[in-house]
C-alpha positions, 0 to 999 in steps of 0.5 A, a space after each residue: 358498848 366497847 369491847 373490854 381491851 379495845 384500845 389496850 394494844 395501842 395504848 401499852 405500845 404508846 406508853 412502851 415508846 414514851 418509857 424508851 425515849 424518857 430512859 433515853 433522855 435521862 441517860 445523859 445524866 443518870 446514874 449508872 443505876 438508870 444507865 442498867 434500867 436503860 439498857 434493860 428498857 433497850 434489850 426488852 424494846 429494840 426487837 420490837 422496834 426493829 421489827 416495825 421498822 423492818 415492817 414499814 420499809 417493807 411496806 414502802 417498798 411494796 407500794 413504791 413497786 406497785 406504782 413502779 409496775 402500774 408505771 411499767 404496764 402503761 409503757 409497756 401498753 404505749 409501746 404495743 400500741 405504737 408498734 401495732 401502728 406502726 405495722 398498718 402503716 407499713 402494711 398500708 406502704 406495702 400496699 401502696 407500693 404494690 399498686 404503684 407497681 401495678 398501675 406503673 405496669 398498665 401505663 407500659 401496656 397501654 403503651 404497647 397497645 398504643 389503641 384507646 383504652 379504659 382503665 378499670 378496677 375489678 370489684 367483684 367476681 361471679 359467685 356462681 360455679 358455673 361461670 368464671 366472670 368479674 364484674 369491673 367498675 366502668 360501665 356505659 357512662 364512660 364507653 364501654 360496649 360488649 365484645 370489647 376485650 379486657 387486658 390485665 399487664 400479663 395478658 389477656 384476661 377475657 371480654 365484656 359480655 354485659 354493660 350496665 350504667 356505671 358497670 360491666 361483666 367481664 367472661 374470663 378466657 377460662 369460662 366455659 363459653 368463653 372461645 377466641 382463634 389463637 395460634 402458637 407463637 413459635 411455628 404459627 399453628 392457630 386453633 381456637 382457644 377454649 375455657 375449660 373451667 378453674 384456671 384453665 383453657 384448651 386450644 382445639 383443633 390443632 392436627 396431631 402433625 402440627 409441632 406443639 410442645 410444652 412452653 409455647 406461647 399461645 397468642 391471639 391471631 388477631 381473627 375474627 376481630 375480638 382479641 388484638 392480634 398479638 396478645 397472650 393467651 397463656 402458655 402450652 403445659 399439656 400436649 397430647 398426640 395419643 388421644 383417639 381422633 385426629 387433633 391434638 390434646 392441648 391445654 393452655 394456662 392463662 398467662 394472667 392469674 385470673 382469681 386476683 385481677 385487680 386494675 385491668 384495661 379496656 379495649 375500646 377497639 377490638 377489630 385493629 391489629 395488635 404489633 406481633 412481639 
């Protein structure tokens, strides 16, 4: 069943339309009686039809300016994501940049040294808090050997104490078990270096008459054949004369940040002297 009235809007606006354009088309030669009846049917109708024009531009406005912001969105989206890309590539410049530099500086080390050498990259560190090692990708395959000492281009950064095929572990200098003979670069005075542990070492044995001031390069001496002689240690921060007993209170700080070692050199000799700088 229809509902009474369904259609009744409609159809009087429809009719409404047809009486306008009928009045219209009559006024060009109607009498001045139609000419009232027109401009009567014109005042009643024009508000109408002004509001339904006003009402459809409206609308074709609100649709032009929907797509125009669903246009916008996706350029806005294009942009953020060629911008977001263009970011990685110069982060990936950046780090490539870095390694250039770093690989660079190892090419002048191997130069200084002027001993065969292996060229290694660090993957790994010792998870244990005990030990301070690193574990690097060279291993029995390509010559290394235990004992060899490790060089980052600031120095020394410790020896290898395990060899496996394609791998070995590297005992940082700052390791607890970790000792070499060293001496101070300005007035000779040797010790023996020792890990202390995080990124520190301590040069014991030094006599509290010996002239040891903050700053001073400690180098390896070049005894008992494990580091090259010449090659830095660190340098003096600490040093105590007023501590109970008769040596000094020294503490060294790695010449080589130890926790972000990434390309390091291998030494494949160790017993051969190093130039003193």
């Amino acid at each position: 069943m229809h509902q009474p009235g369904r259609y009744r809007t409609p159809l009087l606006l429809v009719l409404t339309l047809l009486l306008v354009f009928t009045v219209l088309s009559l006024s060009l030669k109607s009498s001045p009686a139609l000419r009232k009846v027109q401009g009567l049917v014109v005042s009643m109708t024009a508000p109408g039809l002004e509001g339904l024009e006003y009402v459809g531009r409206s609308a074709q406005q609100l649709w032009l300016g929907y797509f125009y912001l669903i246009g916008v969105r996706r350029q806005n989206a294009e942009l953020q994501r060629q911008l977001e890309e263009y970011k990685q590539r110069e982060v990936q410049f950046q780090e490539a940049e870095q390694a250039l530099i770093r690989l660079e500086t190892l090419l002048d080390l191997k130069r200084q040294v002027a001993l065969p050498v292996i060229g290694a990259r660090v993957i790994a560190y010792d998870p244990t808090l005990w030990s301070r090692a690193a574990i690097i990708n060279q291993g029995k395959a390509q010559g290394v050997k235990e004992g060899l000492p490790v060089l980052a281009p600031q120095g020394i950064a410790g020896r290898i104490v395990g060899v496996y095929p394609e791998y070995s572990k590297v005992m940082l200098i700052v390791d607890r078990k970790s000792s070499a003979d060293a001496m101070v670069q300005r007035t000779r005075i040797r010790g023996m270096l020792k890990g202390k542990g995080g990124n520190r070492c301590s040069l014991e044995f030094v006599p509290k008459s010996a002239d040891v001031q903050v700053g001073d390069l400690v180098l390896a001496s070049g005894l008992v054949g494990l580091y090259p002689k010449g090659l830095v240690f660190g340098k003096v921060t600490a040093a105590n004369k007023k501590n109970p007993g008769v040596f000094q209170e020294i503490e060294v700080s790695p010449n080589v940040d130890l926790s972000t070692l990434e390309e390091v050199l291998v030494v494949k000799v160790a017993t051969l002297a190093f130039p003193e700088p």
